[in-house]
Backbone bond lengths (Angstrom), bond angles and torsions (degrees), N, CA, C in turn:
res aa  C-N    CA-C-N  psi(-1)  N-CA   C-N-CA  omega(-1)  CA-C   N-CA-C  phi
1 X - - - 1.442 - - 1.528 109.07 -
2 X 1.698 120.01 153.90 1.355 116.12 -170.01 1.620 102.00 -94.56
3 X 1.060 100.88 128.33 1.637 115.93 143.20 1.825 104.93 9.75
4 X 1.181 122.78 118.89 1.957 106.81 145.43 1.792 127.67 -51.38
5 X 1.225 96.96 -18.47 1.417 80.11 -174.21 1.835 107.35 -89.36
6 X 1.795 97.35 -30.39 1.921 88.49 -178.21 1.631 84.12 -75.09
7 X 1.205 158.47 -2.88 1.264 140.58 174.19 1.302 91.89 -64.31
8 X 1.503 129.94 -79.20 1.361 144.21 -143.66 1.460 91.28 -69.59
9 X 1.541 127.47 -9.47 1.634 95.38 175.36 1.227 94.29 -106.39
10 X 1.388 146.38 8.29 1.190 140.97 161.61 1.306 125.51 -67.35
11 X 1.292 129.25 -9.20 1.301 150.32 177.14 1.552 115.54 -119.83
12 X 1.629 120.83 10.36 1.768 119.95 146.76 1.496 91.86 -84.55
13 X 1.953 75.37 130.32 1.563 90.09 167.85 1.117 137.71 -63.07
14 X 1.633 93.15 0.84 1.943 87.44 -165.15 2.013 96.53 -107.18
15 X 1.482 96.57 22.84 1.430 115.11 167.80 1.398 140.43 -123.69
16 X 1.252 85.66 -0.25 2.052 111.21 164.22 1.229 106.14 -94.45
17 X 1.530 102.63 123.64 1.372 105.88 -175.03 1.839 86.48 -118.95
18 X 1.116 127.57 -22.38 1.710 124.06 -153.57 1.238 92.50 -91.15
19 X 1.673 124.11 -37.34 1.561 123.80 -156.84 1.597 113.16 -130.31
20 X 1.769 104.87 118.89 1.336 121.88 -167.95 1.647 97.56 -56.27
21 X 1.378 123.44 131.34 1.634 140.98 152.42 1.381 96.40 3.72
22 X 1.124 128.39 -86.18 1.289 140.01 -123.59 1.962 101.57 -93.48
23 X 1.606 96.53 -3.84 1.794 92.46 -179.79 1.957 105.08 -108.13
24 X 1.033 104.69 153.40 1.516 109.59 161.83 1.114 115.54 -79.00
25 X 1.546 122.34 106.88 1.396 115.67 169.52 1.241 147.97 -94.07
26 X 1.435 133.09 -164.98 1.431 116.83 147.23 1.949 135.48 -40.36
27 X 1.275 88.24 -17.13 1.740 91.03 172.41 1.258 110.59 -93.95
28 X 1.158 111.92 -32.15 1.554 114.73 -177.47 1.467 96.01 -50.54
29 X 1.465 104.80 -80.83 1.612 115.93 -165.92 1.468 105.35 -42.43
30 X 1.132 129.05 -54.97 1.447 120.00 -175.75 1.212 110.78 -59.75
31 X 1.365 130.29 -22.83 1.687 126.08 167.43 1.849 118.89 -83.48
32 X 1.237 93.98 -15.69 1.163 82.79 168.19 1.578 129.16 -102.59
33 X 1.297 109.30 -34.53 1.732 125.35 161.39 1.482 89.42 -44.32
34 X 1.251 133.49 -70.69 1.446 113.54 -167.20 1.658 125.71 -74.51
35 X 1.280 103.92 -17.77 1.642 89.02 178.20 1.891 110.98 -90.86
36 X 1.271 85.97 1.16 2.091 74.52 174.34 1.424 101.48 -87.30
37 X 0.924 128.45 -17.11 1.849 97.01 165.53 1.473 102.84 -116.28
38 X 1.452 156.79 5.76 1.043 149.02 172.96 1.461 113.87 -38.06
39 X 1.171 125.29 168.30 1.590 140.28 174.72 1.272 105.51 -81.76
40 X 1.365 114.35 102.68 1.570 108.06 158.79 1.415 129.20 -25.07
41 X 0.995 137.93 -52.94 1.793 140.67 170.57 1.710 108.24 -50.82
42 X 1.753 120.17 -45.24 1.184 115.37 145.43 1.599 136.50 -60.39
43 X 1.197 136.39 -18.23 1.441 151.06 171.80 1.708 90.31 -59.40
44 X 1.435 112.31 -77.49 1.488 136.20 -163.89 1.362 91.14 -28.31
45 X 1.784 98.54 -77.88 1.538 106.83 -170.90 1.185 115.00 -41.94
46 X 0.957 132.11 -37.95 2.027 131.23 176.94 1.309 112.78 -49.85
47 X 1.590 108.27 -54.97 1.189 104.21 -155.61 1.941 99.53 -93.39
48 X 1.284 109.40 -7.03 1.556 110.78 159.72 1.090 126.89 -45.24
49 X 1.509 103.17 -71.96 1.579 120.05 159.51 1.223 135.82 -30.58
50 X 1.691 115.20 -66.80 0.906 125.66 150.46 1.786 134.58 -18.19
51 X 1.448 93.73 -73.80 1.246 108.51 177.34 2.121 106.87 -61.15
52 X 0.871 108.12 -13.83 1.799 97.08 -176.66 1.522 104.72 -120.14
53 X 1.499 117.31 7.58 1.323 133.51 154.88 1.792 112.40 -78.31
54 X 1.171 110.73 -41.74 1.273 124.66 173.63 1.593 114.15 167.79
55 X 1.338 93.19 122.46 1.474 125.75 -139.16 2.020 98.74 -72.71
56 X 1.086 108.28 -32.45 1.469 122.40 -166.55 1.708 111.76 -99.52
57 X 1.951 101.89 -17.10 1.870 99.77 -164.87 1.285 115.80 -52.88
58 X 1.314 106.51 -47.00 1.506 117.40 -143.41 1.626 86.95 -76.53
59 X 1.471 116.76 123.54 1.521 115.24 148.00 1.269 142.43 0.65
60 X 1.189 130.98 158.42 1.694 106.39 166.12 1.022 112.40 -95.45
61 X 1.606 113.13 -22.28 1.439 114.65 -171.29 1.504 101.47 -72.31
62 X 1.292 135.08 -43.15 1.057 131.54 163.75 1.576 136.05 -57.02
63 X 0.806 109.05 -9.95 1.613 132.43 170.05 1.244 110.91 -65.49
64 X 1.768 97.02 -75.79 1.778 134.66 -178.76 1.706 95.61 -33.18
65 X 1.739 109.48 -63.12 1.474 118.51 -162.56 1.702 95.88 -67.75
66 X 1.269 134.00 -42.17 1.491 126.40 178.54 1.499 113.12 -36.78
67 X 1.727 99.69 -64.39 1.419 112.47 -156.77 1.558 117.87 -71.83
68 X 1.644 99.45 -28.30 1.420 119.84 171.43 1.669 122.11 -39.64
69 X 1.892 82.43 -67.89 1.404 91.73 -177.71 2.246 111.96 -70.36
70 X 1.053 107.49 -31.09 1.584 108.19 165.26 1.368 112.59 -44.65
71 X 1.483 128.34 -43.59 0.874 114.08 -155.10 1.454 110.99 -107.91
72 X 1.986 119.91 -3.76 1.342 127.02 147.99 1.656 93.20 -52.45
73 X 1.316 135.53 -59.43 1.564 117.67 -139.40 1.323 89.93 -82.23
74 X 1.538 144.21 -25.25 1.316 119.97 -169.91 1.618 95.97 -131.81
75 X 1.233 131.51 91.53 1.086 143.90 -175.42 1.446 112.99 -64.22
76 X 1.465 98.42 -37.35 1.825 98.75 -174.22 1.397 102.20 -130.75
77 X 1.550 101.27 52.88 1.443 99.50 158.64 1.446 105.26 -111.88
78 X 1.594 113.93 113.85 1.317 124.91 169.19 1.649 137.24 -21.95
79 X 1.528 82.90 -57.31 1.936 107.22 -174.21 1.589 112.72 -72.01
80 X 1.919 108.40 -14.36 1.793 106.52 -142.63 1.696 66.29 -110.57
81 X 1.387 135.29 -27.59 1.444 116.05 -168.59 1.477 108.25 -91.76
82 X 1.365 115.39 -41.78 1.757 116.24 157.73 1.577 115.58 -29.94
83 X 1.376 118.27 -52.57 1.485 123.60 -169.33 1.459 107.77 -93.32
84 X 1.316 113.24 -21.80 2.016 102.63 158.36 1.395 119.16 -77.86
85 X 1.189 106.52 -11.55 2.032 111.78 -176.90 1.788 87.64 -102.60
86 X 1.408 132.00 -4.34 1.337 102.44 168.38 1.176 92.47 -115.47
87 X 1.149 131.52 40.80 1.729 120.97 150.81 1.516 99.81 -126.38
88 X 1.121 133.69 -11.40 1.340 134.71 173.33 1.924 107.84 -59.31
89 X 1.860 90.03 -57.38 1.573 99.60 162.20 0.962 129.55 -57.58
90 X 1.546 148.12 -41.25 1.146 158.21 -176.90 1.628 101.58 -80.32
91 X 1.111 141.20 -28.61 1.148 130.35 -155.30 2.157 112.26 -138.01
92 X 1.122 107.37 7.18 1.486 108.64 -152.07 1.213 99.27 -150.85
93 X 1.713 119.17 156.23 1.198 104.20 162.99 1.947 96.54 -121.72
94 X 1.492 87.65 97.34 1.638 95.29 -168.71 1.760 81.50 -141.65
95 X 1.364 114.81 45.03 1.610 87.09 -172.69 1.871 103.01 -73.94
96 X 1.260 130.23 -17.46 1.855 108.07 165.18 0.924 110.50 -55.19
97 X 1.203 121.08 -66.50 1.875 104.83 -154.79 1.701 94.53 -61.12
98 X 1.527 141.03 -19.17 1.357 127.79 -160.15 1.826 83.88 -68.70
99 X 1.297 98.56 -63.71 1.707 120.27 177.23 1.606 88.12 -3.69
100 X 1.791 106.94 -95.22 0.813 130.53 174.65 1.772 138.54 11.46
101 X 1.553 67.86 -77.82 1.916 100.92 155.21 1.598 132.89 -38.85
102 X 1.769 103.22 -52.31 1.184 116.90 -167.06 1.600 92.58 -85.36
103 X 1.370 118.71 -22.42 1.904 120.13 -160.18 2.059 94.02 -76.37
104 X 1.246 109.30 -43.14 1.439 109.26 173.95 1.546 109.53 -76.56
105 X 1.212 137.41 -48.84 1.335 123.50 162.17 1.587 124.07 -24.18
106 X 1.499 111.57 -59.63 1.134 126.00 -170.93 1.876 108.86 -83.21
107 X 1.064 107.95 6.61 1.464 111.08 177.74 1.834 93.91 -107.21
108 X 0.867 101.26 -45.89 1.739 113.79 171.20 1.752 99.77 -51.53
109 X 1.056 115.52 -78.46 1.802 117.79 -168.65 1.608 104.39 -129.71
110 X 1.207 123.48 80.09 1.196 152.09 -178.41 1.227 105.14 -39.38
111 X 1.702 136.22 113.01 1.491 122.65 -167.46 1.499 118.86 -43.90
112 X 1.235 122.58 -45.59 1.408 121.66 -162.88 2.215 103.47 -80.06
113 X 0.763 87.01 16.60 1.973 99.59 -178.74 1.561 100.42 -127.81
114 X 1.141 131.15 10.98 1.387 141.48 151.59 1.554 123.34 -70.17
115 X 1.219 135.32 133.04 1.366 120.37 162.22 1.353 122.07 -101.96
């Protein structure tokens, strides 16, 4: 089985050469069958990469489904819900639930209890 990250670059569009925009393809499915049960610490790394490979490739829908499922497996991790509500903003027009996101973060590690 491939890697998440050659999954996740198999699904920038400007890396489908077999499957027209507008269809779900064979990359899709193989990125998605594998990232619903993947290891969060592997998810991250994908979309790390990804994102500083080129900051805009990866889909939103593919993004959305990364950060989603990260943030079922670590519910009260502070830093992993801060950085899915700033790609929600940057990339989505989901800014409540990003809202959302940052309001449980900050109930989790309260800005001024940060160092």
């Amino acid at each position: 089985m491939k890697d998440l990250i050659t999954l996740g670059r198999a699904v920038v569009p400007e890396n489908r050469v077999d499957t027209p925009p507008e269809r779900f393809g064979e990359a899709e499915f193989a990125y998605v069958e594998t990232i619903i049960y993947a290891d969060p610490d592997e998810i991250l790394a994908m979309l790390r990469t990804l994102k500083a490979e080129n900051f805009i490739g990866l889909p939103s829908w593919a993004r959305n489904l990364a950060y989603r499922i990260v943030c079922l497996q670590r519910p009260d991790d502070a830093a992993v819900l801060r950085e899915a509500a700033e790609d929600l903003f940057a990339f989505a027009d989901w800014d409540e639930i990003a809202e959302e996101l940052v309001a449980r973060a900050d109930r989790l590690d309260p800005p001024g209890a940060r160092s």
